[in-house]
C-alpha positions as CSV (number, residue, x, y, z in Angstrom):
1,X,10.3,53.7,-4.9
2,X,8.5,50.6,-6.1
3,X,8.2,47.7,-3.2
4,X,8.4,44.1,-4.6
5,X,5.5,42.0,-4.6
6,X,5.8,38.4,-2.8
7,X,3.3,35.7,-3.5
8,X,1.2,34.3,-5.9
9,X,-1.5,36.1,-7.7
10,X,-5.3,34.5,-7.6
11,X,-5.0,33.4,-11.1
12,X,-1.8,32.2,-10.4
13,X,-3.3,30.1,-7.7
14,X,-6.5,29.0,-10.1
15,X,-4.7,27.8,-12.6
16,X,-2.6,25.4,-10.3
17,X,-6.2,24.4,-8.5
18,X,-7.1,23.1,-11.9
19,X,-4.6,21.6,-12.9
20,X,-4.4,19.8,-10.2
21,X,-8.3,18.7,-10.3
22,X,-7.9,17.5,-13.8
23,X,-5.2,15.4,-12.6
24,X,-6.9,13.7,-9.6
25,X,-10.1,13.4,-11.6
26,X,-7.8,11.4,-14.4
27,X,-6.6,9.2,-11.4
28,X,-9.9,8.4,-10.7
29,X,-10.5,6.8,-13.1
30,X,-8.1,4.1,-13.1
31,X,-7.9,3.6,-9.0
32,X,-11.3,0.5,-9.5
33,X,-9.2,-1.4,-12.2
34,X,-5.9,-1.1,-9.8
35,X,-8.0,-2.1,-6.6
36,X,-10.0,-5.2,-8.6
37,X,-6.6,-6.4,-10.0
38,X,-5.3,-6.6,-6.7
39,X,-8.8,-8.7,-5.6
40,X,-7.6,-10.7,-7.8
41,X,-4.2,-11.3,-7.3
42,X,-4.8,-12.2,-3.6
43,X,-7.9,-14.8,-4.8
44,X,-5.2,-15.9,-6.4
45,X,-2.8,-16.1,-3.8
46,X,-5.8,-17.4,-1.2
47,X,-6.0,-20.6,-3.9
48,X,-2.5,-21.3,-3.3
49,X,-2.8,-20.7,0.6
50,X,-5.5,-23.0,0.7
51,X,-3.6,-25.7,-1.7
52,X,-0.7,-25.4,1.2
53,X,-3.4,-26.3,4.0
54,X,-4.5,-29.2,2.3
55,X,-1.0,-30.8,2.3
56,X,-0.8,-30.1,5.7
57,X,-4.3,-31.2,6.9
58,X,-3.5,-34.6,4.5
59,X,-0.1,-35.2,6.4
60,X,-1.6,-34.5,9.7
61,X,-5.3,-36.8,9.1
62,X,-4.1,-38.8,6.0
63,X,-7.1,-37.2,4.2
64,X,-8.2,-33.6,2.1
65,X,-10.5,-31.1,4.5
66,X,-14.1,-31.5,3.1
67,X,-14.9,-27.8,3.8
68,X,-12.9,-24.7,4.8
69,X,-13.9,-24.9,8.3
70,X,-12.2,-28.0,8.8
71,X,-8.9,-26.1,7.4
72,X,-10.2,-22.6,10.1
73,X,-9.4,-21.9,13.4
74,X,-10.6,-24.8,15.9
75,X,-13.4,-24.2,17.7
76,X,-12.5,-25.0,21.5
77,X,-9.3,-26.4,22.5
78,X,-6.7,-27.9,20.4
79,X,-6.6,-28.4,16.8
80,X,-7.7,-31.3,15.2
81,X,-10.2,-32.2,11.7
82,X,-13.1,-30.0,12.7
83,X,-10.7,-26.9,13.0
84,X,-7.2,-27.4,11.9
85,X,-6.2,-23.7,12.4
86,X,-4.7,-23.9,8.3
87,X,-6.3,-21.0,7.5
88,X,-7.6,-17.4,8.5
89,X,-11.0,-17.3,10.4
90,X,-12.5,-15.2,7.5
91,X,-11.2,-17.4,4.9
92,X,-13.4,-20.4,6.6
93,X,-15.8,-19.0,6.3
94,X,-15.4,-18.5,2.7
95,X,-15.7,-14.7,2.3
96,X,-12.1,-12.8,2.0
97,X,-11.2,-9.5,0.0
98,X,-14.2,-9.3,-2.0
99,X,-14.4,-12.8,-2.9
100,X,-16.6,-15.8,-2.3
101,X,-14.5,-19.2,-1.8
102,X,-16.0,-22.7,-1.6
103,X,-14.1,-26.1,-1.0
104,X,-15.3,-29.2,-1.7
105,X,-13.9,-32.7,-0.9
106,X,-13.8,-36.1,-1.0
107,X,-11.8,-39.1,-0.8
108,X,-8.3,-38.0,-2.6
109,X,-9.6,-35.3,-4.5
110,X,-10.8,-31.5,-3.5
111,X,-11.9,-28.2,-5.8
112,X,-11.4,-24.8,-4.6
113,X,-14.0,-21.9,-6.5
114,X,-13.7,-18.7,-5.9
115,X,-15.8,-15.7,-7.2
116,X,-16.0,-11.6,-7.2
117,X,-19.0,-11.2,-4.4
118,X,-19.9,-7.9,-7.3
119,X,-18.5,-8.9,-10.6
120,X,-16.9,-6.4,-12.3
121,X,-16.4,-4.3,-9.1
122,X,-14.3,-7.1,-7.0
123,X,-13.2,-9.1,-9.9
124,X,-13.4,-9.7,-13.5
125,X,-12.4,-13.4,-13.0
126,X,-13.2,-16.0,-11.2
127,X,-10.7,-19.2,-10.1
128,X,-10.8,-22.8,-10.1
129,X,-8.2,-25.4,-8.7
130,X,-8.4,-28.8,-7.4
131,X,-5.3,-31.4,-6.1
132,X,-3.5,-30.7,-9.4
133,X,-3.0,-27.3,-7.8
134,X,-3.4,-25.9,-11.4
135,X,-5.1,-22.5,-10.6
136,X,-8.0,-21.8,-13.7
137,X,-9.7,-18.7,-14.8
138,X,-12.7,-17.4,-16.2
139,X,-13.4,-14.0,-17.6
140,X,-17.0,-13.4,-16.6
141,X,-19.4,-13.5,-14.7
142,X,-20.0,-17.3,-14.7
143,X,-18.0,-19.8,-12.3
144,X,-14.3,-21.0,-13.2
145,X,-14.1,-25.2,-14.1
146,X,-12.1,-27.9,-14.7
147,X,-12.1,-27.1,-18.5
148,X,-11.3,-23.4,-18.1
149,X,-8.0,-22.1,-19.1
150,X,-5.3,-22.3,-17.2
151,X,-3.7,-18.5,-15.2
152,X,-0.3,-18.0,-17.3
């Protein structure tokens, strides 16, 4: 009488090993272009946020924040134009998610740059806006401006 083997033989077993290396080494490959789009997206979206505060810190002091720590957490105490609590801590102090972000102000008029801290690793693209809230892009390593095209 013959008994009836259970299991998986050891080339069996190999073969699925492989396949299954080949597969996660194909992943591999395309997981830093997945995770640098998504950089980007939320520079994106930290533009925006950042467009939202200065409305706010406008209606509340009748003028734009000059910096990012004016739109950050306050300091001591209550909020007030030094530290409107707008905006994340790490945000003002203009490093978030792999990018760099500076605001500028002045009487009725702001910009907003932000920049991959390792181009081509945290970003292919870097952002410009100002109190048009039109969000602009730049492929490369050199910063977004006013002229650059506009995100569709």
């Amino acid at each position: 009488m013959k008994s009836k083997r259970r299991g998986f033989t050891i080339i069996e077993l190999l073969i699925v090993i492989t396949v299954i290396m080949l597969l996660a080494g194909s992943a591999a490959v395309y997981v830093p272009k997945f995770l640098m789009k998504g950089r980007e997206t939320a520079a994106m979206n930290e533009v925006r946020h950042i467009h939202e505060a200065q409305i706010m810190y406008q209606g509340d002091f009748r003028r734009y924040a000059t910096s990012l720590a004016e739109l950050g957490p306050p300091t001591g105490g209550q909020a007030g134009p030094s530290g409107a609590g707008l905006v994340s801590g790490d945000l003002a102090q203009g490093v978030k998610s792999g990018y760099r972000y500076e605001l500028k102000g002045g009487p009725g008029v702001y910009t907003i740059t932000a920049m991959p801290l390792v181009y081509n690793s945290d970003g292919r693209r870097s952002f410009f806006s100002d109190q048009t809230m039109i969000i602009r892009e730049n492929w490369g390593p050199e910063p977004a401006t006013a002229s650059s095209p506009e995100v569709k």
